[in-house]
VMD Tcl script that draws the C-alpha trace (Angstrom):
set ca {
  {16.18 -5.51 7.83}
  {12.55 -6.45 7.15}
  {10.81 -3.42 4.78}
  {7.42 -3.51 3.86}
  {5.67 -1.67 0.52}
  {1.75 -0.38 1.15}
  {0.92 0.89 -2.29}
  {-2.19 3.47 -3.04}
  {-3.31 6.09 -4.82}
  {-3.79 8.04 -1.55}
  {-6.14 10.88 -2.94}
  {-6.53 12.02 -0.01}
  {-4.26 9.81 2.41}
  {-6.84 9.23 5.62}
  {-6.93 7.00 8.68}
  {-8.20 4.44 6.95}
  {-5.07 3.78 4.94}
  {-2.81 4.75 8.09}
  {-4.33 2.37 10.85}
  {-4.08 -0.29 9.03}
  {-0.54 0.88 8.02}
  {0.91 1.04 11.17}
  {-0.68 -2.42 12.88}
  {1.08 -4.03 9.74}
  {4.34 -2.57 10.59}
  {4.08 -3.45 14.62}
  {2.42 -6.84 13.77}
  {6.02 -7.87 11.15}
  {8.28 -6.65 13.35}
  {8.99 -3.91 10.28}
  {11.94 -1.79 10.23}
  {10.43 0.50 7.48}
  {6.96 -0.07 6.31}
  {7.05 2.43 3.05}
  {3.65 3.81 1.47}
  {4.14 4.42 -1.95}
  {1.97 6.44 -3.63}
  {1.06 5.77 -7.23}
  {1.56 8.40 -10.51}
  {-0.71 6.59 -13.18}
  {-2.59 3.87 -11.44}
  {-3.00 0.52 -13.71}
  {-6.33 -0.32 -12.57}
  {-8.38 2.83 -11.36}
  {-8.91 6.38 -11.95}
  {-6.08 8.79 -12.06}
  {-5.87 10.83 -9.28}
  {-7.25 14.58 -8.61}
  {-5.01 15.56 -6.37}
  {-1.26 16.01 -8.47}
  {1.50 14.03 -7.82}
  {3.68 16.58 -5.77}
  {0.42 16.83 -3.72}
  {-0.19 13.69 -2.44}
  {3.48 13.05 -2.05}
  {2.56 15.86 0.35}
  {0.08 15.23 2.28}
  {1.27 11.45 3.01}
  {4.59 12.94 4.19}
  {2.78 15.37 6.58}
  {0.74 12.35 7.75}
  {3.90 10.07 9.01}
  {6.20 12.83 9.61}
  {6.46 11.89 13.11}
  {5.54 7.98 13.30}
  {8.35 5.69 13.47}
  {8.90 2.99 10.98}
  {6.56 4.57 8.71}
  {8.13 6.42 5.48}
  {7.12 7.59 1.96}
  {8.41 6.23 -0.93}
  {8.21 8.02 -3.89}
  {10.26 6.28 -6.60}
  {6.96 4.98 -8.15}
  {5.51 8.31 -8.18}
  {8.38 9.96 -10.06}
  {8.09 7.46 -13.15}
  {6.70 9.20 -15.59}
  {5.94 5.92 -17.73}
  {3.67 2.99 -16.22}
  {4.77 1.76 -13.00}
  {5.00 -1.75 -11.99}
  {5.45 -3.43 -8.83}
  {7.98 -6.03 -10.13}
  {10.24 -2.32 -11.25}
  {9.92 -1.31 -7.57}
  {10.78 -4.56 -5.94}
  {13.42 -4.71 -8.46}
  {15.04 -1.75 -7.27}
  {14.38 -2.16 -3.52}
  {16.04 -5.60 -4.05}
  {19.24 -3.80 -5.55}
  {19.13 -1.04 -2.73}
  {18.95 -3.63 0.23}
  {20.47 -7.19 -0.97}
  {20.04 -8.41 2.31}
  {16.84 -7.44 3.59}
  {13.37 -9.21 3.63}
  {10.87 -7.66 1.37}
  {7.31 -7.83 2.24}
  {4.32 -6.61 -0.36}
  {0.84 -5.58 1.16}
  {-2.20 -6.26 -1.18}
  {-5.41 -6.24 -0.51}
  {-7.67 -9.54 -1.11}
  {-9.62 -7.66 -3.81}
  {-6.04 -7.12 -5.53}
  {-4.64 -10.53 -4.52}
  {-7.77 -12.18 -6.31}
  {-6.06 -10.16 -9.71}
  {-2.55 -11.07 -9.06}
  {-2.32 -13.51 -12.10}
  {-2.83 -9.92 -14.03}
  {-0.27 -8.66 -12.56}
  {2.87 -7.64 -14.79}
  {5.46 -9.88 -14.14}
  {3.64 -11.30 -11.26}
  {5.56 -14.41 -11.00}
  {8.67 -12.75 -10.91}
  {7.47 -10.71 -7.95}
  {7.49 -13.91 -5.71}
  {11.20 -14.66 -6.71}
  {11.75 -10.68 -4.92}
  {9.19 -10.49 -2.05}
  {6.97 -12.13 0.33}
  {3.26 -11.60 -0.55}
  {0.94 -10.70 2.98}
  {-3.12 -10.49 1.85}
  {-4.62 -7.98 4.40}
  {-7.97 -9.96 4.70}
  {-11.60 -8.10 4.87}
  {-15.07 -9.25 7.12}
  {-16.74 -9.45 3.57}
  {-14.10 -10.65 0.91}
  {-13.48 -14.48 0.10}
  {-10.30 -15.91 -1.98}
  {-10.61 -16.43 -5.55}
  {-9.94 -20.29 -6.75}
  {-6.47 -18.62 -8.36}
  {-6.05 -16.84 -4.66}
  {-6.18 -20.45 -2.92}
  {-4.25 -22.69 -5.09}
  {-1.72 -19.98 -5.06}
  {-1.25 -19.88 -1.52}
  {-0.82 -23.65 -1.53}
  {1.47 -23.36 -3.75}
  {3.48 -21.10 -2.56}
  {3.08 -22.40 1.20}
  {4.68 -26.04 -0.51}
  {7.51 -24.22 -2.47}
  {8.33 -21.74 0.25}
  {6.79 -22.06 3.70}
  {4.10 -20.31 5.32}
  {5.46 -17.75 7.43}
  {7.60 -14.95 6.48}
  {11.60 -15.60 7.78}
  {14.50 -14.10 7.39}
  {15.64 -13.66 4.03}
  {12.45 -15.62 2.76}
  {11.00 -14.64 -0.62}
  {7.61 -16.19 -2.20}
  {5.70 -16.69 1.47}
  {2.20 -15.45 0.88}
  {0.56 -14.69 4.42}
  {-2.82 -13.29 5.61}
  {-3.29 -11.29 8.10}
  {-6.25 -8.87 9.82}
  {-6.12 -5.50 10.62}
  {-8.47 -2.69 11.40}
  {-11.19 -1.93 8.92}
  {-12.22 1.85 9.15}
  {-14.63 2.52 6.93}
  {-13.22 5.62 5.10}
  {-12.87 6.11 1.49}
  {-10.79 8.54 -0.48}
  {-13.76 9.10 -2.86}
  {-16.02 10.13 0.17}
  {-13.72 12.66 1.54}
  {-13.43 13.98 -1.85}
  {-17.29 14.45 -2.27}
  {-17.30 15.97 1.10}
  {-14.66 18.69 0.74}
  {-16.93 19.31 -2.69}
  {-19.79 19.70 -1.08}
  {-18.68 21.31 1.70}
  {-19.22 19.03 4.67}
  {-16.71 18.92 7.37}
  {-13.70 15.93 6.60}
  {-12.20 16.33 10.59}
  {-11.65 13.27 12.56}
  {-11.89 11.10 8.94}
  {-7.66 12.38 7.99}
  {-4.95 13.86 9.98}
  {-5.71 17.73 10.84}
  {-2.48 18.64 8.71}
  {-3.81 17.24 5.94}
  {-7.16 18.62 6.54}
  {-5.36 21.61 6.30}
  {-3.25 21.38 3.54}
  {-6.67 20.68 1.77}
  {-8.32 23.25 2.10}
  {-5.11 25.57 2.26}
  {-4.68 24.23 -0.92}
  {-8.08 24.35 -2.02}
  {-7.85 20.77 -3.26}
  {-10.95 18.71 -4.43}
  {-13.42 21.67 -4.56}
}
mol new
graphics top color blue
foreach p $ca { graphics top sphere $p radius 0.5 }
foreach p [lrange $ca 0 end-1] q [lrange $ca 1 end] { graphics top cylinder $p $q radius 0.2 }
display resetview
């Protein structure tokens, strides 16, 4: 089994979380790419959208695309949520299978903040979805050496500590804009799924 975690806040979930989602799971061979939705987020603004909603709308979004799931394990803590907690768990649930952790370069250039982050390379492999604009942080490189010394630079089976990069499609959509939008009252089709279009405004979320 190879399962891969895509964290976010989701608030709304849109296309450009899902593209990307989806060419990650095709492009590692994934069995189960899982987006996990966040219920206190570390580093940003808590959500306005409640939990039980974007839990919601992300599992109207995959409800019928393979290989993509929703986690919600890290949205039912009610304490601070870590990813070392999650892997932790995933790692008890599936013994055998190869973990892989999506993070985006702005997040990857953090990961030395991270709680436990060391630990998380004993649990998962590490893939840095790569942007035309971003550039590594000195940490960012010397970890990948590192790591690509210690344990190889491509993801096998049953690897753990591999940090990869890889490209995927950059739509340039933002949570934040759709939110101002549906506030303002501008049309959000063809940014997000028409369901959850929908459930927005049937739920009258963000206005």
């Amino acid at each position: 089994m190879r399962i891969g975690l895509f964290g976010g806040t989701f608030d709304p979930v849109h296309f450009g979380h899902l593209r990307p989602a989806l060419e990650l799971a095709e492009h590692f061979s994934l069995d189960t790419l899982y987006l996990l939705p966040n219920h206190r987020p570390q580093h940003r603004d808590q959500p306005q959208a409640s939990t039980a909603e974007r839990i919601a709308m992300l599992e109207i979004s995959v409800k019928e695309v393979p290989r993509l799931e929703v986690d919600v394990r890290e949205a039912m803590r009610d304490e601070a949520t870590y990813t070392f907690d999650t892997l932790t768990e995933l790692r008890e649930d599936q013994p055998a299978a190869t973990l892989i952790f999506f993070m985006g370069v702005d997040a990857f250039a953090k990961f030395d903040q991270w709680h436990r982050w060391q630990d998380i390379l004993e649990l998962a492999n590490i893939v840095v979805i790569d942007r035309p604009d971003s550039t590594l942080s000195e940490f960012a490189n010397e970890l990948i050496s590192r790591q690509a010394e210690q344990a190889g630079r491509s993801i096998q089976p049953g690897s753990v500590g591999v940090i990869e990069r890889c490209k995927v499609t950059q739509l340039s959509i933002s949570a934040t804009d759709i939110r101002r939008r549906v506030n303002e009252g501008y049309n959000i089709r063809f940014l997000l799924p028409d369901p959850v279009r929908e459930y927005i405004y049937d739920h009258k979320l963000y206005q």
